[in-house]
C-alpha positions in Angstrom: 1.1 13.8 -41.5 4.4 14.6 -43.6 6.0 12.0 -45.3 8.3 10.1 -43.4 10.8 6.9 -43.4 9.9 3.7 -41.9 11.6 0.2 -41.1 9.7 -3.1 -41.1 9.6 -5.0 -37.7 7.6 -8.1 -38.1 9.4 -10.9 -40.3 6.9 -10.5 -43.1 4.2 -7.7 -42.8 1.0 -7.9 -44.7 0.2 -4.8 -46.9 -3.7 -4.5 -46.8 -6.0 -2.4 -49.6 -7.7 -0.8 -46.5 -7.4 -0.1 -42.9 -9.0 -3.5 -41.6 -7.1 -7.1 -40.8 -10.9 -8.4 -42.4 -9.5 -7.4 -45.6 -7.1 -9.8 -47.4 -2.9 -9.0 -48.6 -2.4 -7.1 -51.3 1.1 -7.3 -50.6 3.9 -8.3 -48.2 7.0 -6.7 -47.2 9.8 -8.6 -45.3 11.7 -7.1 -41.8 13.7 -4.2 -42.1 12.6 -3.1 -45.3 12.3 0.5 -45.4 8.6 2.1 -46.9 7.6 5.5 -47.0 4.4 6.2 -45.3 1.9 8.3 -46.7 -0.6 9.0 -44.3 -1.9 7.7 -40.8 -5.3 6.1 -40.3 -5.7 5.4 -36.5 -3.7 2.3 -35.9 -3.0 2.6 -39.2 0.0 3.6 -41.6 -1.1 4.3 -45.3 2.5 3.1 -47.0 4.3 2.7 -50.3 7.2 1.1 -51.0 8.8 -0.4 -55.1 5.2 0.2 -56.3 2.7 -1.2 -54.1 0.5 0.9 -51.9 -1.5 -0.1 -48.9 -2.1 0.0 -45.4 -0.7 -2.1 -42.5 -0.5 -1.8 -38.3 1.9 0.7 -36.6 2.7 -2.0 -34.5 5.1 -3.4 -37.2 6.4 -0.4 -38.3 9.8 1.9 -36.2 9.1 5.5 -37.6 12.5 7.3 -38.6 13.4 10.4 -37.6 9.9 10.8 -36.3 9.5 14.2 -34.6 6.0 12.9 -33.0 7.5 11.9 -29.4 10.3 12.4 -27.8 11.6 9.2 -25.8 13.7 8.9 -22.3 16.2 6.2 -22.0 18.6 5.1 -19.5 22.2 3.1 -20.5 21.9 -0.7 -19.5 25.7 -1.8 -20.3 28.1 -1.4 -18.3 30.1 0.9 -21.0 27.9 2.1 -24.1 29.6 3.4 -27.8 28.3 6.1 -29.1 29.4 6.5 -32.6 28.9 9.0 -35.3 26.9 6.4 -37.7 24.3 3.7 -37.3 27.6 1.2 -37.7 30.2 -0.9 -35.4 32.5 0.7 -38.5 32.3 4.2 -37.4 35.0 5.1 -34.8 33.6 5.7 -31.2 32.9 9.7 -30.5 32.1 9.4 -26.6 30.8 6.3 -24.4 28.5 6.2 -21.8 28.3 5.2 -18.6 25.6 2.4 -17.1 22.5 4.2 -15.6 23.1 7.6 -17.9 19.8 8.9 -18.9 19.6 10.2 -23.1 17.8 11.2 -25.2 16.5 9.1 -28.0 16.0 11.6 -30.8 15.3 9.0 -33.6 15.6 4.7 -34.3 16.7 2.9 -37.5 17.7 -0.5 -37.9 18.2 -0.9 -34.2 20.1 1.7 -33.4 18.8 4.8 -31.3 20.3 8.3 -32.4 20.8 10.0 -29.1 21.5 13.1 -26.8 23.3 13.1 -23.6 24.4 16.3 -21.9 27.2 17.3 -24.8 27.3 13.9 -26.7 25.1 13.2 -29.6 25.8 10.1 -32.0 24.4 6.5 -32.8 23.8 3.8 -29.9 22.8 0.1 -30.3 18.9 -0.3 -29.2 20.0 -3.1 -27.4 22.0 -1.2 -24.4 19.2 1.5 -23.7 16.2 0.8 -21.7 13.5 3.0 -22.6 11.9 4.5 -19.7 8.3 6.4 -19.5 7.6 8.9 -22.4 4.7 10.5 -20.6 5.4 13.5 -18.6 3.2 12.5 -15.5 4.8 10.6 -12.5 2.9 8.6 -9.9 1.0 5.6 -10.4 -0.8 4.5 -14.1 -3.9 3.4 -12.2 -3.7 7.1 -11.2 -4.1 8.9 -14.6 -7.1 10.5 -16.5 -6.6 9.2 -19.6 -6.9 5.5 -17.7 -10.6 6.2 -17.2 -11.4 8.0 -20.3 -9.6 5.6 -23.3 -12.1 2.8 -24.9 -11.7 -0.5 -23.7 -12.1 -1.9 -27.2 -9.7 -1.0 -30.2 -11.6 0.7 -33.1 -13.6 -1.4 -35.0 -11.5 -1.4 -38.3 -8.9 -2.7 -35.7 -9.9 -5.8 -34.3 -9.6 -9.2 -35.6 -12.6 -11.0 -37.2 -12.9 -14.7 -35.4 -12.9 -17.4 -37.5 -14.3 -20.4 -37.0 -11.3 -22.1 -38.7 -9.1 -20.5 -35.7 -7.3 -22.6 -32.6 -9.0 -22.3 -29.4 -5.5 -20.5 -28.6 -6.1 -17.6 -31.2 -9.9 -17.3 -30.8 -8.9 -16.4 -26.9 -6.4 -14.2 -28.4 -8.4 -12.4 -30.5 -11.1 -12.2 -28.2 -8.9 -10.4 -25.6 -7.7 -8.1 -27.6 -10.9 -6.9 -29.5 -12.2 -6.4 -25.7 -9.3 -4.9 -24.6 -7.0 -3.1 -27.0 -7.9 0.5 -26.7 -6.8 0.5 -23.2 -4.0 -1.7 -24.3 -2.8 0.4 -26.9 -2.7 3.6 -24.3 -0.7 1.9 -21.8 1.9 0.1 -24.0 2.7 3.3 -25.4 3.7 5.0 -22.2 5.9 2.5 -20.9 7.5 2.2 -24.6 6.7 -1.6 -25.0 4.7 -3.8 -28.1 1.5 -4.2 -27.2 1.9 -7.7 -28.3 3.7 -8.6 -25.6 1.4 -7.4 -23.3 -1.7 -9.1 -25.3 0.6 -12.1 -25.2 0.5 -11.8 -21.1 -3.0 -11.2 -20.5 -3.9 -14.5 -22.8 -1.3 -16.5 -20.8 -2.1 -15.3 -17.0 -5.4 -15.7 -17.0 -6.8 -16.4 -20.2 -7.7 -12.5 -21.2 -10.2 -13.1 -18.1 -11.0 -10.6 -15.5 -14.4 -11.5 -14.4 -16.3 -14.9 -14.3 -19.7 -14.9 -15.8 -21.0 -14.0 -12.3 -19.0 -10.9 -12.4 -16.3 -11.9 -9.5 -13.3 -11.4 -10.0 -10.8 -14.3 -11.6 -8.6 -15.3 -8.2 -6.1 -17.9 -7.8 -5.6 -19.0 -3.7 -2.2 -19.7 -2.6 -1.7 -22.6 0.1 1.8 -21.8 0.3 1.7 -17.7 1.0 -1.3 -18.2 3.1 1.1 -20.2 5.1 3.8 -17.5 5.0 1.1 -14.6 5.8 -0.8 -16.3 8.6 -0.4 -20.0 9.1 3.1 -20.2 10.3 1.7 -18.3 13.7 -1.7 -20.4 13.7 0.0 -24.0 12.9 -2.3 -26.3 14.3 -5.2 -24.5 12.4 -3.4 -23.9 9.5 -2.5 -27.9 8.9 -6.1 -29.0 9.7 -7.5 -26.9 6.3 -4.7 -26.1 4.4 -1.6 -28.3 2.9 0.7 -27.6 0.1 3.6 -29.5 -1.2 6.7 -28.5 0.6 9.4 -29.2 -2.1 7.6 -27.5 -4.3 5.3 -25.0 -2.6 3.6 -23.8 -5.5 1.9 -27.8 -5.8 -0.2 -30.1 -4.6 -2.4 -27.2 -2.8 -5.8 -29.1 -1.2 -8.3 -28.0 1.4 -10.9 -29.4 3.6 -13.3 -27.4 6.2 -13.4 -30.2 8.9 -10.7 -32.7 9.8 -13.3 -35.3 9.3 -13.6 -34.0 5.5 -11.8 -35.4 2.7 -8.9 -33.6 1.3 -9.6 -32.0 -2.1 -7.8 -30.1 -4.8 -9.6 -26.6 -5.7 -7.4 -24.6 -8.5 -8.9 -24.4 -11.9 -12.5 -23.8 -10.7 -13.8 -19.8 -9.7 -16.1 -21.5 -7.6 -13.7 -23.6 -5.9 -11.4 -21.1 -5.6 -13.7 -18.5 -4.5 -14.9 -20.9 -1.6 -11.4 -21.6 -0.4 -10.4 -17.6 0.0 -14.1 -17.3 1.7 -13.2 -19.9 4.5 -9.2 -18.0 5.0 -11.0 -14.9 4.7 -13.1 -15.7 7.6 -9.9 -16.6 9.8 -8.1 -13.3 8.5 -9.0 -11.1 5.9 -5.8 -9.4 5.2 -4.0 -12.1 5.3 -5.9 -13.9 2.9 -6.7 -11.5 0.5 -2.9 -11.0 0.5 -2.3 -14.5 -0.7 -4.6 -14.6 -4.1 -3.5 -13.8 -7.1 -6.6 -11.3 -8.7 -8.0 -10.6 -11.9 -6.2 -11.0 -15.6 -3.0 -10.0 -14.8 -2.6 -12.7 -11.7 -0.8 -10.0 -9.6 -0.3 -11.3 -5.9 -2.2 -9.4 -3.0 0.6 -8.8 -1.0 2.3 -7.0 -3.6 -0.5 -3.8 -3.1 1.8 -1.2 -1.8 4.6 -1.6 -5.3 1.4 -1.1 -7.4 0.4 2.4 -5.5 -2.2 1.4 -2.9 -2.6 2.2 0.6 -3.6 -1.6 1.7 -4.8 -5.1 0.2 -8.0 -4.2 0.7 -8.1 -1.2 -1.3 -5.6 -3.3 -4.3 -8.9 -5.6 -3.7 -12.0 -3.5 -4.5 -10.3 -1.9 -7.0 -9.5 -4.7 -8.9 -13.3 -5.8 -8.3 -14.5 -2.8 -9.7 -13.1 -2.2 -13.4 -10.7 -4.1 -15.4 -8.9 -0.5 -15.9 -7.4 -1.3 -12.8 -6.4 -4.9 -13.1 -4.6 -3.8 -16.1 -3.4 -0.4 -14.9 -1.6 -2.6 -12.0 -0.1 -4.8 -14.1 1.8 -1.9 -16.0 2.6 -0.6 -12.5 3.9 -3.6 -11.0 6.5 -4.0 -14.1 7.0 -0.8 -14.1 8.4 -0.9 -10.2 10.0 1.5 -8.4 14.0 1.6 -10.1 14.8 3.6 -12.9 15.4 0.7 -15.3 12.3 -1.7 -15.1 13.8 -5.3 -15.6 10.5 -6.3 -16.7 9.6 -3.7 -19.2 13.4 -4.1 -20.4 13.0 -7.8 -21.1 9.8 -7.5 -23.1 11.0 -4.4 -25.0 14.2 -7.0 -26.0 11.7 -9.9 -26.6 13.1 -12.0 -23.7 10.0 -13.5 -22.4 12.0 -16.2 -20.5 13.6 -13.4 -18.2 9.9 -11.7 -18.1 8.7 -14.7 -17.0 11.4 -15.3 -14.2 10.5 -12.1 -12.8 6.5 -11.9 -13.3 6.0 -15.7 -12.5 9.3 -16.8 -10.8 12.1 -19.0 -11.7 11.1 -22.1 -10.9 8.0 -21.5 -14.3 10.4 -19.2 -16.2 10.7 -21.7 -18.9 7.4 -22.9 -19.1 5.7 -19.3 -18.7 8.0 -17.9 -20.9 7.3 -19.8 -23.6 3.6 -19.5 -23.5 4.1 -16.1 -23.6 6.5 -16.1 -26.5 3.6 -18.0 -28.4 0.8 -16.2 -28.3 3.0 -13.2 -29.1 3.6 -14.5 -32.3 0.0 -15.9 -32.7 -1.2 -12.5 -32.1 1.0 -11.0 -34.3 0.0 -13.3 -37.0 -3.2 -13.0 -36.5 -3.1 -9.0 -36.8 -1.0 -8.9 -40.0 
């Protein structure tokens, strides 16, 4: 590749002798130094910068004036600046109105150099939401490349497990050496770190897709059950199924007979599992619309915003390949608008608004902050 410019993201990014997190720093560089990158090695940047040479991840480095991609955005202020310098200094040269698609024709120090119909100039990052950079519309699950990427990251890319690590950053580590390939692929064309998304997967359902008996990680809801069917089968409903009403999301227990004794089910597959079997049996649809499947926890009911035709189909999917688990995920942040809050939020690093719209407000707080941890676990654990 030609030489190019580059700006450090990470607070302190480890500069390796080769292209392998196995291989101790030679070096560190701090955030928003600028290094001159030599050559790319897969995941890998060969750099240099005031005399020391090495290799460390793309995913802490913003190329400048990097000719490799262009990217779409779309204004998120209500009234954007768009100056003639990377500076608040520089007198203003047009402005742009919220919901104004551009051009982002190259990034330094947070601030996107941009086209937009007649106006080019400098914009701060942090009023443009960057929206797909693939050319292909439809639905992620959709594409080739979905079924054709590795699963895994390349070997020199994952992280070795120590057994000095935290339970928290063996899981970590684990997910992403099985999942990081396909990872990698996705984050790119929605624009986003693939930390965050790591970060996620570890927090929704522990990097789990798949119990050891190959069904599908499922979480029944009580409370949407009661929203999807039990509201127009009361009697039967209240007789197997109760839920805190406060707050709905507690408290869920189930018995099969009134004579039985009431017991609490989440945190087990196989509990789980037999609680979905018994609502399945009083309605299918209805109940497969009120679990939560696979790692990325999405609700059934939400099977039409992700691209399929019913909850059924959402279902087998899912139960097939992790692809698709994942794939939905990145579709259901994605949604339907032109501006994805979601994808917006983790591209700014606000995991507590994520969180409010991924988990919902009442967990924003608690969510977001697992997610904000193992985002910087994995992080640390990469460099």
């Amino acid at each position: 590749m030609p030489t190019t410019k580059a700006v450090v993201t990470a607070n302190m990014l480890n500069v390796r002798p080769l292209a392998s997190t196995a291989r101790a720093p030679i070096g560190q560089v701090g955030r928003g130094a600028t290094v001159e990158v030599l050559a790319k090695h897969g995941r890998w940047y060969r750099i240099k910068t005031n005399g020391l040479t090495g290799f460390v991840h793309e995913a802490h480095l913003r190329l400048q004036d990097s000719p490799a991609r262009p990217r779409k955005g779309v204004v998120s202020a209500r009234y954007l600046n768009v100056r003639p310098g990377p500076s608040t200094r520089k007198p203003r040269v047009g402005q742009l109105e919220r919901g104004t698609q551009l051009e982002v024709l190259a990034e330094a120090d947070g601030w996107y150099r941009i086209r937009s119909g007649d106006v080019t100039g400098y914009v701060y990052g942090d009023f443009v939401s960057i929206t797909e950079t693939s050319t292909a519309g439809g639905y992620l699950h959709e594409r080739d490349e979905l079924r054709a990427v590795a699963l895994a990251p390349a070997a020199s890319e994952k992280i070795a497990v120590r057994r000095d690590f935290s339970s928290r950053q063996k899981l970590i580590a684990r997910t992403w050496n099985r999942l990081g390939g396909l990872l990698h692929l996705l984050s790119d064309m929605v624009a986003i770190d693939v930390a965050s998304i790591v970060a996620v997967l570890a927090v929704e359902a522990g990097g789990r897709g798949f119990s050891a008996n190959g069904r599908m990680i499922i979480r029944f809801e009580n409370h949407i059950y009661w929203s999807q069917w039990g509201k127009h089968n009361v009697d039967t409903f209240g007789v197997h199924f109760r839920y805190d009403n406060d707050k709905r999301w507690r408290r869920h227990a189930f018995r099969e007979t009134e004579t039985d004794a009431w017991e609490s089910f989440h945190g087990n597959q196989a509990s789980e599992w037999r609680v979905f079997e018994f609502a399945r049996g009083l309605n299918e649809p209805a109940a497969m619309r009120a679990i939560s499947m696979g790692v990325p926890q999405i609700m059934g009911f939400n099977f039409s915003s992700i691209g399929y035709d019913s909850v059924r189909e959402m279902f087998d999917r899912f139960q097939s390949d992790i692809r698709y688990q994942i794939a939905g995920l990145f579709d259901f942040m994605r949604g339907s608008a032109t501006v994805s809050p979601m994808i917006q939020a983790l591209q700014r690093r606000k995991f507590v608004d994520f969180a409010a719209r991924y988990n919902g407000p009442g967990q924003a707080a608690k969510y977001g902050a697992w997610i904000e941890r193992d985002f910087e676990l994995f992080n640390a654990l990469l460099q």
